[in-house]
N, CA, C and O atoms as a DFTB+ gen file, in Angstrom:
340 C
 N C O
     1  1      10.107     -23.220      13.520
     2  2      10.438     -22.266      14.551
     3  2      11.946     -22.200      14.680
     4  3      12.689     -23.165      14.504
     5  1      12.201     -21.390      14.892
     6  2      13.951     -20.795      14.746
     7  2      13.757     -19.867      16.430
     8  3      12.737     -19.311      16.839
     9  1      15.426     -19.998      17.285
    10  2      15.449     -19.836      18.854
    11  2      16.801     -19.060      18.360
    12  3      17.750     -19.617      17.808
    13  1      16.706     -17.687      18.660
    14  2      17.992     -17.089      18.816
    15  2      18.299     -16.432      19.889
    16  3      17.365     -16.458      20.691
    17  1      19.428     -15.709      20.344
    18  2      19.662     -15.124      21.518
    19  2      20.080     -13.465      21.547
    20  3      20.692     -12.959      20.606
    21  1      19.794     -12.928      22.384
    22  2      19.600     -11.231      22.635
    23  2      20.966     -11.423      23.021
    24  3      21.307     -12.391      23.701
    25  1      22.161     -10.110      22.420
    26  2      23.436     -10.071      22.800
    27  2      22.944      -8.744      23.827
    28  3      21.904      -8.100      23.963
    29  1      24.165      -8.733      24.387
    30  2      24.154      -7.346      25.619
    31  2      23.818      -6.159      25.137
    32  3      23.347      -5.358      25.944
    33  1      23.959      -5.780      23.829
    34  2      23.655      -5.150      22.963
    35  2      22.155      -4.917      22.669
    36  3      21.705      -3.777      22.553
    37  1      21.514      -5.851      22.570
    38  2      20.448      -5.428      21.959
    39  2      20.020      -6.373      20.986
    40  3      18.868      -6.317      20.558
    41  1      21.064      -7.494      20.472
    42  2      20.983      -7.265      18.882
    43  2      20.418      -9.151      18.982
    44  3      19.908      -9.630      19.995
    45  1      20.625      -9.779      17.947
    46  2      20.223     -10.360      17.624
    47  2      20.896     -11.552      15.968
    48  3      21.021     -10.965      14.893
    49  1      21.141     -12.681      16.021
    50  2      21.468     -13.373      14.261
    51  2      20.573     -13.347      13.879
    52  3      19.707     -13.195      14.741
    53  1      20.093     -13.450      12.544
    54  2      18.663     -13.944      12.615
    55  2      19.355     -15.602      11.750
    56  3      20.356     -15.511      11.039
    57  1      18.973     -16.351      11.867
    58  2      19.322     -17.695      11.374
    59  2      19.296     -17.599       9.615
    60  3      18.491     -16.963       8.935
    61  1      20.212     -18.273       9.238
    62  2      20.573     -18.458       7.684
    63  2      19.007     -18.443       6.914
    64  3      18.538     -17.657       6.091
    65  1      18.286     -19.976       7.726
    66  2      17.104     -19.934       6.634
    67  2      16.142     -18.964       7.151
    68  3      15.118     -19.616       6.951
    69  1      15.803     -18.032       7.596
    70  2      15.113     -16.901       8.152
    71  2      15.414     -15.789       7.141
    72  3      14.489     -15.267       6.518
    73  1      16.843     -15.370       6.944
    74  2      17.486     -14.709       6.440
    75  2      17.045     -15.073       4.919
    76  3      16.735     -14.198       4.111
    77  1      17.052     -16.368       4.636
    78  2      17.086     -16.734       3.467
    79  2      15.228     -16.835       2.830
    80  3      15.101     -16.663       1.618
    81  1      14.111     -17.062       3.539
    82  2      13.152     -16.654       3.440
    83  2      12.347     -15.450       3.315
    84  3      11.215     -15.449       2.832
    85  1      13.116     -14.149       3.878
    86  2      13.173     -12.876       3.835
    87  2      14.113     -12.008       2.474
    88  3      14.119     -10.868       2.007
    89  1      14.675     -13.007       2.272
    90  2      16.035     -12.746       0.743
    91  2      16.043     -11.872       1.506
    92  3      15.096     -11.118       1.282
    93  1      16.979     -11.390       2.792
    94  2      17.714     -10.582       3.239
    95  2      19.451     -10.923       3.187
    96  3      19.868     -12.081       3.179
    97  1      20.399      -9.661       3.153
    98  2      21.477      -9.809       2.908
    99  2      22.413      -9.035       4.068
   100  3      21.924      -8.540       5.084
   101  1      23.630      -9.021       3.791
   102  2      24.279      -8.047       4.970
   103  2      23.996      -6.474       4.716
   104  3      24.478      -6.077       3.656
   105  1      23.524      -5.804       5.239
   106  2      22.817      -4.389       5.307
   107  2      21.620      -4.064       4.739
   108  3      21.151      -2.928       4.681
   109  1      21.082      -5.159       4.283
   110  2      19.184      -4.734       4.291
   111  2      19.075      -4.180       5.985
   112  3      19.637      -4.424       7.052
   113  1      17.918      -3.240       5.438
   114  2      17.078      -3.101       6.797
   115  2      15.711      -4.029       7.200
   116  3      15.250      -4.921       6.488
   117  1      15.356      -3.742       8.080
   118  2      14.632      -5.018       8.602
   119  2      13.292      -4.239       9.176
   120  3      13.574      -3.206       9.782
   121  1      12.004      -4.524       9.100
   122  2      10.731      -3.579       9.524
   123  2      10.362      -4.705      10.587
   124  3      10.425      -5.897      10.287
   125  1       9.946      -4.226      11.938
   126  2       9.336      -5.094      12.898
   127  2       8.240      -4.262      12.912
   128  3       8.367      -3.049      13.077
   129  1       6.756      -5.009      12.694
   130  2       5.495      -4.991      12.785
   131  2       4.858      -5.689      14.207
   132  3       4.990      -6.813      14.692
   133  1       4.145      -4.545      14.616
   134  2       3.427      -5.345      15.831
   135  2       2.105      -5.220      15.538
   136  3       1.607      -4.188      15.088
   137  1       1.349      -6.506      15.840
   138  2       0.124      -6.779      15.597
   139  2      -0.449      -7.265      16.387
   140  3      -0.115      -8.445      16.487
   141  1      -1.531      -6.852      17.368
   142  2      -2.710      -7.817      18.333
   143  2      -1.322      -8.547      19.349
   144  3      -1.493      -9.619      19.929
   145  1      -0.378      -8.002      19.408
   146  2       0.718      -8.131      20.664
   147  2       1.792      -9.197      20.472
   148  3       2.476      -9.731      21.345
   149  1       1.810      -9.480      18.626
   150  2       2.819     -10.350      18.040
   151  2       3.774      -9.486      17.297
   152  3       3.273      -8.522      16.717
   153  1       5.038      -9.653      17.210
   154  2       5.486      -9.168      16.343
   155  2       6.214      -9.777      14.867
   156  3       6.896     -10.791      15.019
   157  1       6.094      -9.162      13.331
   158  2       6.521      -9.794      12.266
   159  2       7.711      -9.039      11.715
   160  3       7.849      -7.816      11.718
   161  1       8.340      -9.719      11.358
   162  2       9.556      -9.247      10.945
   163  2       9.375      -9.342       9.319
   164  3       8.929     -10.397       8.871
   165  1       9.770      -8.069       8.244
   166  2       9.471      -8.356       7.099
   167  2      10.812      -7.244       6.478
   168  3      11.121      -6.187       7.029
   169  1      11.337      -7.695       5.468
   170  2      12.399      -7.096       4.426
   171  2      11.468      -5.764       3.790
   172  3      10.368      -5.801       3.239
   173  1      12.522      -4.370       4.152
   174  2      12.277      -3.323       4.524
   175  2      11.804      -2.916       2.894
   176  3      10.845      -2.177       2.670
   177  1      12.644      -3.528       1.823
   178  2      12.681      -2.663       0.341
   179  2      11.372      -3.750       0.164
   180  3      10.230      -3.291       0.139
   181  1      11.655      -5.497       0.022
   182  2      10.437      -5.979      -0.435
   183  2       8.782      -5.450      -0.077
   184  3       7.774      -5.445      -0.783
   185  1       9.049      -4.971       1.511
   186  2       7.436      -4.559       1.509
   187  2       7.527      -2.909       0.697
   188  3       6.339      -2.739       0.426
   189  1       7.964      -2.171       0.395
   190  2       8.208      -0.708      -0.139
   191  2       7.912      -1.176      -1.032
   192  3       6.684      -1.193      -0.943
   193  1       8.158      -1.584      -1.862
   194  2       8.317      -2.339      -3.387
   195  2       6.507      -3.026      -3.728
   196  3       5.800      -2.675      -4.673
   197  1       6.135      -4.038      -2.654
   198  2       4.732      -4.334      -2.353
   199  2       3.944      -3.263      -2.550
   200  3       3.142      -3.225      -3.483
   201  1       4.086      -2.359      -1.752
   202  2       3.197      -1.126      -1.269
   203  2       3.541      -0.165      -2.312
   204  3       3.026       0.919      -2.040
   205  1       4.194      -0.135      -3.373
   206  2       4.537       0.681      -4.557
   207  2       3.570       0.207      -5.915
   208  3       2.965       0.773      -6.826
   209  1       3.786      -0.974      -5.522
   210  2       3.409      -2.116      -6.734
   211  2       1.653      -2.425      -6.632
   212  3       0.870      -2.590      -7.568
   213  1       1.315      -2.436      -4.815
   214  2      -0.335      -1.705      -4.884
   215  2      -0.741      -1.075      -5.543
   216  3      -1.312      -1.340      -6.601
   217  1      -0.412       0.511      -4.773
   218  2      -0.615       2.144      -5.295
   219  2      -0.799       2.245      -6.631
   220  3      -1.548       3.110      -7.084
   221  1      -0.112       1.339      -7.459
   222  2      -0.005       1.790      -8.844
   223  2      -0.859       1.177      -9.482
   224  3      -1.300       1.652     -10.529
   225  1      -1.251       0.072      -9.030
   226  2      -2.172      -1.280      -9.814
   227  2      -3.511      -0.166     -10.466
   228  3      -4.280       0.678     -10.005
   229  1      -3.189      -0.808     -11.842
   230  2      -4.484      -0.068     -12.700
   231  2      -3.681       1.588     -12.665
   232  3      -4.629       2.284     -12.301
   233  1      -3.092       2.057     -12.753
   234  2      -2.854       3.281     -13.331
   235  2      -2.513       3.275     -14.448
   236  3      -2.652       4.476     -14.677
   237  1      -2.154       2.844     -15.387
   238  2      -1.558       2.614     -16.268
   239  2      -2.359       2.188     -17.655
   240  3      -2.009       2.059     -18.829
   241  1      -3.782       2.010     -16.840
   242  2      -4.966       1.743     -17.566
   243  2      -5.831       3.210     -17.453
   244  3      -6.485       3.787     -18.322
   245  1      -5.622       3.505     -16.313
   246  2      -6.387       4.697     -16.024
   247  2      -5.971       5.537     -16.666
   248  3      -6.779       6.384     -17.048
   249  1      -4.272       5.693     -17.137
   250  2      -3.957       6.764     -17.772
   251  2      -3.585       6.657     -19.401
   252  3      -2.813       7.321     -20.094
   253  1      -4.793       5.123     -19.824
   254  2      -4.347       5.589     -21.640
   255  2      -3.813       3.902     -22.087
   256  3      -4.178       3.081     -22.928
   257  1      -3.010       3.935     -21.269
   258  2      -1.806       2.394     -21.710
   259  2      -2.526       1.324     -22.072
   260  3      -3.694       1.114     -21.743
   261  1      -1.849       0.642     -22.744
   262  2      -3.106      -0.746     -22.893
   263  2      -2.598      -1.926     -23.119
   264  3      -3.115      -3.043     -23.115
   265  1      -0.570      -1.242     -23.496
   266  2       0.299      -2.494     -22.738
   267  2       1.451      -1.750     -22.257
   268  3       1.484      -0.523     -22.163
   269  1       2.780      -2.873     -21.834
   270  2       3.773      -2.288     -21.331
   271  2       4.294      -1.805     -22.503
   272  3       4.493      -0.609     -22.291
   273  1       4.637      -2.085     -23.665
   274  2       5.107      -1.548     -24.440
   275  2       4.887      -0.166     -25.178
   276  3       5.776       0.594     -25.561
   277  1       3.843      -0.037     -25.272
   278  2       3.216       1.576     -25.176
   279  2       3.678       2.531     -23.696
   280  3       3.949       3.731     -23.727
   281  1       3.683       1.521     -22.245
   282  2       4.000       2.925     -21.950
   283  2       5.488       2.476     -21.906
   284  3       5.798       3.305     -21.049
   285  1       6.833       1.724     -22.185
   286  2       7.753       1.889     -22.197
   287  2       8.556       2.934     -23.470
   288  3       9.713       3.355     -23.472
   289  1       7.203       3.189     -24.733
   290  2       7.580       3.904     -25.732
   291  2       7.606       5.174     -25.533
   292  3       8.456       5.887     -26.065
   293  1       6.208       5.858     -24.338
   294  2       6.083       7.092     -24.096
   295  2       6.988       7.513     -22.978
   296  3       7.188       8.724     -22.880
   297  1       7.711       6.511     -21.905
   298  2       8.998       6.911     -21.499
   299  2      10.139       7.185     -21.984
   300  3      10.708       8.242     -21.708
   301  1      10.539       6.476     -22.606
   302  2      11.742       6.659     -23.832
   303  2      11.501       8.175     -24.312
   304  3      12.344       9.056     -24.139
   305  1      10.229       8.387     -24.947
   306  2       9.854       9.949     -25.494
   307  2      10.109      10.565     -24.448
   308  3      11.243      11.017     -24.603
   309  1       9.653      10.908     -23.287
   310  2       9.699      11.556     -22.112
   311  2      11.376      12.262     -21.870
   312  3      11.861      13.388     -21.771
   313  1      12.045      10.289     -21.845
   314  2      13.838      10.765     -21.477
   315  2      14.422      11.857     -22.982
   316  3      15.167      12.834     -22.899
   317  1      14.209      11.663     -23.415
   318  2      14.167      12.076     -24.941
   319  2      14.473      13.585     -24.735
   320  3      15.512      14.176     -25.031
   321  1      12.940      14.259     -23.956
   322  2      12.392      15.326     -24.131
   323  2      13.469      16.090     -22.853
   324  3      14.121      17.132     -22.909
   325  1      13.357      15.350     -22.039
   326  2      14.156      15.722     -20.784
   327  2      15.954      15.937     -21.012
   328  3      16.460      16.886     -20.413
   329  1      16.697      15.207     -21.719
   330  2      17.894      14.852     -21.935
   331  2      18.048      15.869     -23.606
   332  3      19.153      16.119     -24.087
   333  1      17.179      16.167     -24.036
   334  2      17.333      16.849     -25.010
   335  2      18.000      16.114     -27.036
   336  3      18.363      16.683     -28.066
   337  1      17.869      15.042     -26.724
   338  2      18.372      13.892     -27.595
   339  2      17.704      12.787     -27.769
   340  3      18.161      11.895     -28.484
């Protein structure tokens, strides 16, 4: 458990190892989640990144691929086609 203090402001430190459990840095943003009347604090890109990295699970099967290297070959073709070179 980590005890910090509300400035007049509003604001808040969040403590080194807090910071450092979150791999947050100076200007990440920060997501506060409220749940059943608790609130969680979670690193704004890591959960985006989570919730990206869901969405996608199995597409890549769904659409043909059968490793990364196949579809890193049909991107390359793609930039190719796009960039004209």
């Amino acid at each position: 458990m980590e005890i910090t203090k509300l400035s007049d402001k509003g604001q808040i430190t969040l403590p080194i190892s807090i910071r450092k459990k979150l791999q947050l840095k100076a200007g990440d943003k920060v997501v506060i989640l409220e749940e059943n009347g608790r609130f969680y604090m979670e690193n704004s890109a890591l959960m985006a990144f989570s919730k990206v990295a869901n969405d996608f699970k199995g597409a890549a099967i769904e659409a043909g691929f059968n490793s990364e290297d196949e579809m890193q070959d049909y991107m390359q073709e793609i930039r190719k086609e796009v960039r004209g070179y």
